[in-house]
N, C-alpha and C positions, 0 to 999 in steps of 0.2 A: 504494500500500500504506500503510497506518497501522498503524502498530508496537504502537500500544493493542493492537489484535486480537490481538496474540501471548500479551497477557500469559495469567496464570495467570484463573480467571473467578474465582476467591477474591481475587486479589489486586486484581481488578477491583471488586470490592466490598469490601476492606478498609478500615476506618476505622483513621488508623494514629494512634498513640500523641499525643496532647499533652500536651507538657513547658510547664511554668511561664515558660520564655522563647517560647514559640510562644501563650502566652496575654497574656503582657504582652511587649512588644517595646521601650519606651521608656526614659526614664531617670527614676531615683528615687531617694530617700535613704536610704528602710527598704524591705531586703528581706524581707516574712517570708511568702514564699509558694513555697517550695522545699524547705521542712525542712534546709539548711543549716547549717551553722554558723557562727552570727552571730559566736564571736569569731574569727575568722582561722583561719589556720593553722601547723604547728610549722613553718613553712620561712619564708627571708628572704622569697619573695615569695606572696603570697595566694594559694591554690591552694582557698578553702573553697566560690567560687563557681561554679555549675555553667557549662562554656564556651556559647557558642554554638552550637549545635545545625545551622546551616547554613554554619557558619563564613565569613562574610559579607566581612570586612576579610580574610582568606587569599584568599579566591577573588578579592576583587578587587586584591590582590599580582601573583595568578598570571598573571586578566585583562588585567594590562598586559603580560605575559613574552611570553603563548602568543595573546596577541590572538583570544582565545575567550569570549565573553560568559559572565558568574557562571550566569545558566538554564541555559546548556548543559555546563556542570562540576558533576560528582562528586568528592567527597573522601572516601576508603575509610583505613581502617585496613590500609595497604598494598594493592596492589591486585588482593591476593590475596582482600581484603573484598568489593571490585567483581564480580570473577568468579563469587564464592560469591551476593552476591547478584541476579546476573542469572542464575542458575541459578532462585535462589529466584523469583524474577520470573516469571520468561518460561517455566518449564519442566516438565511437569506429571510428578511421577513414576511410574514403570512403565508412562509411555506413548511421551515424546516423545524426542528423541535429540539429539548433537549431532555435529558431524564434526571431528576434531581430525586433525593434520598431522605424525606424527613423520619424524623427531626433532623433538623440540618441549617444551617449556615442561610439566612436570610437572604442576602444579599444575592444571591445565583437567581433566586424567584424576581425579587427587584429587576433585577438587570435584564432579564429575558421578558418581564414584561416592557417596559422601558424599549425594549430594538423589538415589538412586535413579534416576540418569538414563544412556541408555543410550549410549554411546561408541562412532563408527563410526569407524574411522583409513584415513587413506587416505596411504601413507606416500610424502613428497620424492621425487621423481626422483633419480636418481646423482649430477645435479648440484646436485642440495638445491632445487629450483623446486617450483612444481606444477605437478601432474598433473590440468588441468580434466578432461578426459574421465571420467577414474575420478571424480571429486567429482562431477562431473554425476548420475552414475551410481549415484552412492551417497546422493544425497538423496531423499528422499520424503517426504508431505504432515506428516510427526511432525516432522520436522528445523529446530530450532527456530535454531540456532547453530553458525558457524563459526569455531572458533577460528585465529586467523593469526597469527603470530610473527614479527617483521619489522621489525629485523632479528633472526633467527634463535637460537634457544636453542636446544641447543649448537652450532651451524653457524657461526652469526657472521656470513653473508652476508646481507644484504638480498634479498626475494623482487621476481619482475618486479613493476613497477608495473604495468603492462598486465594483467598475469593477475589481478592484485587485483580490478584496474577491471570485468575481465569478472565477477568471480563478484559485486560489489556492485550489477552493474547489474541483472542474471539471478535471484540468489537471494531468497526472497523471507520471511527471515528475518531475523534481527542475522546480520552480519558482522562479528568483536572482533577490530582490530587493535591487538595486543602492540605496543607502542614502547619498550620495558623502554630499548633501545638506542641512540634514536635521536638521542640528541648527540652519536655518534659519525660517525655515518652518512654518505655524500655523498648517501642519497637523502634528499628532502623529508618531512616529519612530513603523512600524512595528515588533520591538522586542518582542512587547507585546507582540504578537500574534503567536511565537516561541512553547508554549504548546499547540497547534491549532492546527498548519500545519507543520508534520513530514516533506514535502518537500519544505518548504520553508529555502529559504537562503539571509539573509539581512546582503548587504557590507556595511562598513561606513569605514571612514580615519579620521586620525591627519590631513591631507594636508589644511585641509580647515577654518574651524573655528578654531583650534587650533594653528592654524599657523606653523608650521611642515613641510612642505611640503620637504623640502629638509632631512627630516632625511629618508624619503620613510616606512611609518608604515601606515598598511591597517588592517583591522577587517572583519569579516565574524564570522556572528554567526547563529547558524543551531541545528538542533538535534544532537545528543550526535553518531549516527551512522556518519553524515558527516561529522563531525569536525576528528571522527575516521580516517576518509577515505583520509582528507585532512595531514592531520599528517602522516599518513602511506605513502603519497607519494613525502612529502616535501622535498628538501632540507634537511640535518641535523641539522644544524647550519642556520638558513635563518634570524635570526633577529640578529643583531651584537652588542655586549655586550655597545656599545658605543648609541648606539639606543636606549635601555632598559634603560639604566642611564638615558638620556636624558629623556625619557619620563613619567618616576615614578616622575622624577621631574614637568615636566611639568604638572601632573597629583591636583599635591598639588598648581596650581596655577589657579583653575576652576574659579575662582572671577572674575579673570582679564579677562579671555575669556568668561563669559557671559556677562562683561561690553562692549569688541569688539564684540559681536554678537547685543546686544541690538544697537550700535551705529552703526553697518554697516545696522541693518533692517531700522534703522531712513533715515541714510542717499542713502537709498536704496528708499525709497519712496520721500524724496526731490528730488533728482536725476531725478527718476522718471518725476517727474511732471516737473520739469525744462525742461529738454529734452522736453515733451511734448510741449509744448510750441513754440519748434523753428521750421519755417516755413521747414525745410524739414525733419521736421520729421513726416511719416505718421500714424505711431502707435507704441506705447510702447505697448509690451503683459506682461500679470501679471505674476509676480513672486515670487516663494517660496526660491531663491536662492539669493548668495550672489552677482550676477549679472543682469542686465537688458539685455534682446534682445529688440531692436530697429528697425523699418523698416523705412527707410531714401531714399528718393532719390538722385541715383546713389550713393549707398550706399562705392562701390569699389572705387569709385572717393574719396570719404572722408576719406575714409580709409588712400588713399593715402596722402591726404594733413594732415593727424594728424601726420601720421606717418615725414612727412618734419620737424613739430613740436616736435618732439620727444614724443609724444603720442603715446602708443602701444594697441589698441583696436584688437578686433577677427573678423576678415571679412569672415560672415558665409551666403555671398547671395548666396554660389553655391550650398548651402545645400537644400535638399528635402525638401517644403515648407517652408522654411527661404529666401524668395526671396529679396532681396535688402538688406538684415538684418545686421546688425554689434551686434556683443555681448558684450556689456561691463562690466569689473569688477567695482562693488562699491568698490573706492578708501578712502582715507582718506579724508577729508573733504576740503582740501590743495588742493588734486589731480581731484578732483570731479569739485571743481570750475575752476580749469585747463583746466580742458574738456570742461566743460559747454562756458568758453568764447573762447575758440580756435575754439565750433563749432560758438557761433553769428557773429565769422569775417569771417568766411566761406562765 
């Protein structure tokens, strides 16, 4: 299979935008071919010149972390940007579909309604896996993309590997594995497995372990045709030269964020068992993420009285088998024991 073939036949013929750094690449002394401004900026450091458009010295940061070649990385404007534009990509509207997994990750429904595209769900087993059979069953020659979430948003649990395996070998679309999660995880990051499967596509973000969330920097790494494809329809300019700074730095402080990744797993499994413990709570489900889901009775009731406390948890009972369920982030160890006594006066 060649993944070209999926695209859009417009996108196939689109001539995409050239920017002033994709016409001159080298270095010089007078810039006057951007319409910039030549005298600086009001801020202590220079922000008047337009960034790099492929963000070149970030990816190859990344490329040392994630041991993934700079061709085959995507840098989205959060990788809520990726999703929206492999929609745009690969997806023709009022014709093509895609299959999404709930409970699962919002934004995939967002975005496919948003480009006109049409949304099959084929919802987790009871134990939050999938269901090949029904997915089998529910593809047909439109079905352009599989959204996969893994580990799991709101569930928390990591899906089989093997089930993965099957649908990326079989399917004859992109398969978008979500790893919103996976510096928590004890399963393996999918990237491996990038000289495998031409049509696979594995997201990760800064937002989460790296704690970033607020600079909005998303990843997507793919074969060297998609990463083509996602490039040729981006933005020019999508990641903002202030972003890139921040994050080459960030990059040089991995120590300190395996130390928070080890201390949120820990305190993810205290947590855990505590919560288990109090009398309305009716099951903690396992998790590979940096959050627990909880089923609690009258879970919206509680909700409400942490929230009088200034407690802010996720009230996910109205979600498709999430039924009484609250999601909670593992806090600091401060905010953790916060929770824990605000539910025993409950």
């Amino acid at each position: 299979m060649d993944v070209r073939d999926l695209q859009r036949e417009n996108i196939k013929n689109l001539s995409p935008y050239s920017t002033a750094r994709d016409e001159f690449k080298g270095q010089a002394s007078v810039y006057l071919d951007a319409n910039e401004n030549s005298f600086g900026s009001p801020l202590p450091a220079d922000y008047n010149r337009y960034p790099d458009p492929l963000q070149l010295d970030l990816k190859d940061a990344i490329s040392k972390i994630k041991g993934v070649p700079i061709e085959n990385t995507f840098l989205g404007n959060g990788s809520d940007e990726a999703i929206d534009l492999l929609f745009r990509a690969f997806c023709n509207p009022g014709k093509d579909n895609v299959i999404i997994l709930p409970p699962t990750y919002g934004m995939y429904e967002v975005s496919a309604n948003i480009n006109d595209v049409e949304v099959r769900k084929v919802n987790l087993t009871p134990d939050f896996q999938l269901d090949l059979e029904t997915i089998s069953e529910t593809i047909d020659a439109n079905t352009k993309m599989i959204f996969i979430c893994s580990p799991n948003n709101p569930t928390g649990n990591s899906l089989n590997r093997t089930d993965i395996e099957t649908i990326l070998a079989n399917f004859k679309g992109l398969v978008v594995i979500d790893e919103a999660y996976i510096n928590f995880a004890r399963q393996k990051t999918f990237i491996q497995e990038l000289t495998e499967y031409g049509n696979l596509v594995v997201l990760q973000t800064f937002s989460k372990a790296w704690g970033l969330a607020a600079l909005r920097l998303g990843m997507a790494f793919s074969s060297t045709h998609v990463i083509d494809i996602l490039n040729k329809v981006k933005p020019p300019y999508n990641i903002n030269q202030a972003t890139q700074d921040l994050a080459l730095a960030a990059l040089e402080n991995i120590q300190q964020v395996n130390e928070w990744i080890k201390l949120t797993v820990s305190e993810r499994d205290r947590l855990g068992n505590a919560l288990s413990r109090l009398e309305k709570v009716r099951k903690i489900y396992p998790s590979d993420a940096n959050f627990i889901l909880a089923q609690i009775d009258d879970a919206h009731g509680v909700y409400h009285q942490l929230v009088n406390q200034g407690i802010i948890v996720r009230d996910r009972s109205k979600v498709v088998l999430c039924d009484d369920c609250l999601r909670i982030t593992v806090g600091t160890v401060e905010e953790n024991n916060q929770l824990l006594t605000a539910l025993e006066q409950l």
